[in-house]
C-alpha positions in Angstrom: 68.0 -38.0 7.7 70.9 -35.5 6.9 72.5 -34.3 9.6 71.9 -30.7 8.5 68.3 -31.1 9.4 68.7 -32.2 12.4 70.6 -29.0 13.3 69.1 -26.3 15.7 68.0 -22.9 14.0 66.6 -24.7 10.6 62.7 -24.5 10.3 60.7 -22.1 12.4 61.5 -20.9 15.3 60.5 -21.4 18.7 57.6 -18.8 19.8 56.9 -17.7 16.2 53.4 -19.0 15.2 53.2 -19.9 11.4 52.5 -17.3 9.0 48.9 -18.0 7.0 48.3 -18.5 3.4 48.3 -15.2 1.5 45.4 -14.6 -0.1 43.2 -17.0 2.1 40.5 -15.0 4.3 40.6 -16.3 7.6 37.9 -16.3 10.2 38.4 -14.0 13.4 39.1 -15.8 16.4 36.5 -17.0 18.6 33.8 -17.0 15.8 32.1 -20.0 14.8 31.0 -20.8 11.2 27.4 -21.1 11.0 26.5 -24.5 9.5 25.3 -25.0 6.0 21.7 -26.1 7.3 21.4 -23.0 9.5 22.2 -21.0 6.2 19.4 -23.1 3.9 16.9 -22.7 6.2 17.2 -18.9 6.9 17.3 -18.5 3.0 14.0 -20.4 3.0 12.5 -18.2 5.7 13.4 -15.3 3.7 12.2 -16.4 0.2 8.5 -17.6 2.3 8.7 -13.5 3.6 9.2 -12.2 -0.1 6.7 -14.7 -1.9 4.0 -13.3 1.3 5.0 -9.9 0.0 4.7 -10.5 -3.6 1.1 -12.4 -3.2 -0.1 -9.1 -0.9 0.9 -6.6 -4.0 -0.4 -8.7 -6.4 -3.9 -8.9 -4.7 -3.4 -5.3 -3.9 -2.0 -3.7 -7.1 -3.7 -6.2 -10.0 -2.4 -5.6 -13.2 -0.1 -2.9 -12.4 2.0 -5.6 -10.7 1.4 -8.9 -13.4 -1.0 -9.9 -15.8 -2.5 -13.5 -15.7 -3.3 -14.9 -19.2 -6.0 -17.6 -19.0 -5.7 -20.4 -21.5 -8.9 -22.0 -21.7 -9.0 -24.9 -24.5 -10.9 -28.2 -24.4 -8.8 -30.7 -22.3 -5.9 -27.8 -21.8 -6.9 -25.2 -18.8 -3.5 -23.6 -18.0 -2.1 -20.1 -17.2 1.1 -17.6 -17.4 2.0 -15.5 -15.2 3.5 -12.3 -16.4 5.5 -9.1 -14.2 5.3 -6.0 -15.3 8.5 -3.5 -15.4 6.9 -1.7 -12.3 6.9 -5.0 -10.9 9.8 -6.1 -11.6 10.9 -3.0 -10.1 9.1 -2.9 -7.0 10.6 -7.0 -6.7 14.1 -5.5 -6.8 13.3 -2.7 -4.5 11.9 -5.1 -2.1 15.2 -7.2 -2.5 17.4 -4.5 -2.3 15.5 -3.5 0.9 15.4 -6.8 2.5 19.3 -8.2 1.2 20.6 -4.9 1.8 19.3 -2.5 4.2 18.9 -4.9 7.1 22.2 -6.5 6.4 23.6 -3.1 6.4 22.2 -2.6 9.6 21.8 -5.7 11.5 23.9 -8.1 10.1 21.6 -10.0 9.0 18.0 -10.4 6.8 15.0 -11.8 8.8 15.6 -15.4 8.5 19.5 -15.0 9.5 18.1 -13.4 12.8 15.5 -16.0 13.5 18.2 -19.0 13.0 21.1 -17.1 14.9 23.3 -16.4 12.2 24.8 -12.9 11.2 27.0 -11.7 8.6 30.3 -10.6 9.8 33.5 -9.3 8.4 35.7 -12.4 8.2 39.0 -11.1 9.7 37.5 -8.9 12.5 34.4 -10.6 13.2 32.4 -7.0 13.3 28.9 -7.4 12.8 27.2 -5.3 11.2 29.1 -5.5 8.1 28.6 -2.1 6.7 26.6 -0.7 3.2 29.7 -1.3 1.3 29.9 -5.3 1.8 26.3 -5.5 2.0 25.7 -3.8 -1.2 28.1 -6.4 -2.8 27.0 -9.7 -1.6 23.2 -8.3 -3.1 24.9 -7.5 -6.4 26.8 -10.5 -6.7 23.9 -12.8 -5.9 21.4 -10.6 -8.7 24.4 -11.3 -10.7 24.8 -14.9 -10.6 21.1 -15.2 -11.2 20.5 -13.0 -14.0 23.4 -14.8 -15.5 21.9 -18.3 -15.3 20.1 -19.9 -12.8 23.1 -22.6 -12.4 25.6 -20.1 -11.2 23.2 -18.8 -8.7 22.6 -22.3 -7.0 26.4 -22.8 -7.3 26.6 -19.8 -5.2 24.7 -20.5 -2.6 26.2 -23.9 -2.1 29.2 -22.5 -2.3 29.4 -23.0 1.6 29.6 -26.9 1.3 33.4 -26.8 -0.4 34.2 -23.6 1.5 36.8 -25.5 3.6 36.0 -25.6 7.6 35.2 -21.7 7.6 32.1 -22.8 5.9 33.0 -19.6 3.3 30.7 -19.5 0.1 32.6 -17.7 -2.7 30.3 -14.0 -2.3 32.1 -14.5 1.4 35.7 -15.1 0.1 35.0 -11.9 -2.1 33.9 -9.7 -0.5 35.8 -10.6 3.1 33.1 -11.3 4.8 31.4 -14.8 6.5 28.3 -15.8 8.1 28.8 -17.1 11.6 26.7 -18.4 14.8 25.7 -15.4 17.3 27.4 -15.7 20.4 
């Protein structure tokens, strides 16, 4: 090695911890990256909750809600299922509600709560994360699926090359990360 490396006062200095990557969000302290599992299965508990809710108004509101076309033809007996705009609005409402509000407010939707998990603001670690984060993780989910279904599974396995911090890319975006309650 040169000798000019060897020197004391080249490199950092004693004491001073090494300054992070710009533009990488970092975790707070002391919080623990929920695993990718723990995050699958809480979606699944949630999606079980909405399809519950969406077979109750069906059965309750009929044809306001969809219309079932039979198609009845010698060796084919099939059906389609169609939602109306009120619906599809009442679906979105119910997302909004369930994605947004509790988030907002608990850090977390149902199935987060029952596996553990919250939503947290990445650098501080506050739970819950507030309307303003929660409202963007909703839109940019609804976004990435009524783009194309791809970029919606992308999303949510997002978390698998999200480093160590376990950060799917709505996460990195919107400063936020879904960690284990303590």
């Amino acid at each position: 090695q040169p000798a000019h490396q060897l020197q004391a006062g080249y490199g950092q200095q004693p004491g001073y911890p090494q300054q992070a990557g710009y533009g990488q969000p970092g975790l707070h302290s002391g919080a623990q990256p929920a695993e990718f599992w723990r995050r699958m299965l809480a979606r699944i508990i949630d999606w079980l909750i909405f399809a519950v809710i969406f077979a109750g108004l069906q059965f309750g509101l009929g044809d306001t809600f969809g219309v079932v076309t039979n198609i009845n033809e010698p060796g084919n007996i099939s059906f389609n299922y169609n939602v109306t705009p009120l619906g599809s609005l009442i679906c979105l409402a119910i997302g909004f509600l369930g994605e947004v509000v509790i988030v907002a407010l608990a850090g977390g939707q149902i199935g987060k709560l029952a596996m553990g998990i919250r939503i947290a603001t990445a650098t501080t670690g506050h739970v819950p994360i507030g309307w303003g984060r929660a409202i963007g993780r909703w839109a940019v989910i609804q976004l990435a699926f009524i783009l194309c279904f791809i970029p919606g599974v992308a999303l949510f396995l997002s978390p698998l090359w999200g480093g160590p911090q376990q950060l799917g890319l709505h996460d990195k975006w919107l400063g936020t990360a879904v960690i284990r309650k303590r």
